[in-house]
N, C-alpha and C positions, 0 to 999 in steps of 0.2 A: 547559546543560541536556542529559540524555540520555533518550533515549526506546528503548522494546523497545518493538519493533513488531512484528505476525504480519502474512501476507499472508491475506487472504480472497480467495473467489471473487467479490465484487462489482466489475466494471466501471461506469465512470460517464465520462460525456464534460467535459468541461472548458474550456467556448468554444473547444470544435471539438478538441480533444486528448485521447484516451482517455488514463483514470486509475483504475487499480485503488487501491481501499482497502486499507488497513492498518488493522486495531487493534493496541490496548497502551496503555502507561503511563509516566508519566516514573517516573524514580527513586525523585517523595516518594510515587508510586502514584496522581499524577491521570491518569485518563482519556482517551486524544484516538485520533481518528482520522485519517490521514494519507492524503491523496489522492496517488500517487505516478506521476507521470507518466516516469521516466525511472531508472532504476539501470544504473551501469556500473563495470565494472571496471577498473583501470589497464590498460594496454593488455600490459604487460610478465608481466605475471601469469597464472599458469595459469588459466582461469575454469572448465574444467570441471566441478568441483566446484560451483560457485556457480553456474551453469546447471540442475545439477540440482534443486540446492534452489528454485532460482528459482521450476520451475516447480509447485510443492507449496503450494496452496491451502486455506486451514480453509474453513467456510460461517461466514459472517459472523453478526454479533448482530441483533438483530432492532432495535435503532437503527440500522447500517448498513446493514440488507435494504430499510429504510423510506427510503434516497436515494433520490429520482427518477435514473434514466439519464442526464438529460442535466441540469447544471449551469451556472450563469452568472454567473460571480462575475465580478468587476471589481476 
């Protein structure tokens, strides 16, 4: 499976671990949202580039704005 994901500006916590949202879409065009706790770069790699983009935020959809903060999945 591949997914294209955007980052929004929604933060959410995640049994104690902050997680910004992502929207997008797998490939055949379903839907999902990805709570993303962690993105890194190989350590060998230049990351400036990808620091910058990192931090470049859309405003979320109005299904993502409607997450509560704080999260408790199991």
């Amino acid at each position: 499976m591949r997914l294209i994901i955007d980052s929004t500006s929604k933060l959410v916590e995640l049994n104690g671990v902050p997680a910004r949202i992502w929207e997008g879409q797998t490939d055949s065009g379903i839907p999902v949202h990805c709570f993303v706790t962690r993105v890194a770069v190989h350590k060998d790699e230049d990351s400036v580039q990808f620091d910058r983009e990192l931090q470049q935020h859309a405003a979320p959809s109005a299904d993502v704005a409607a997450y509560p903060l704080r999260l408790l999945i199991d």
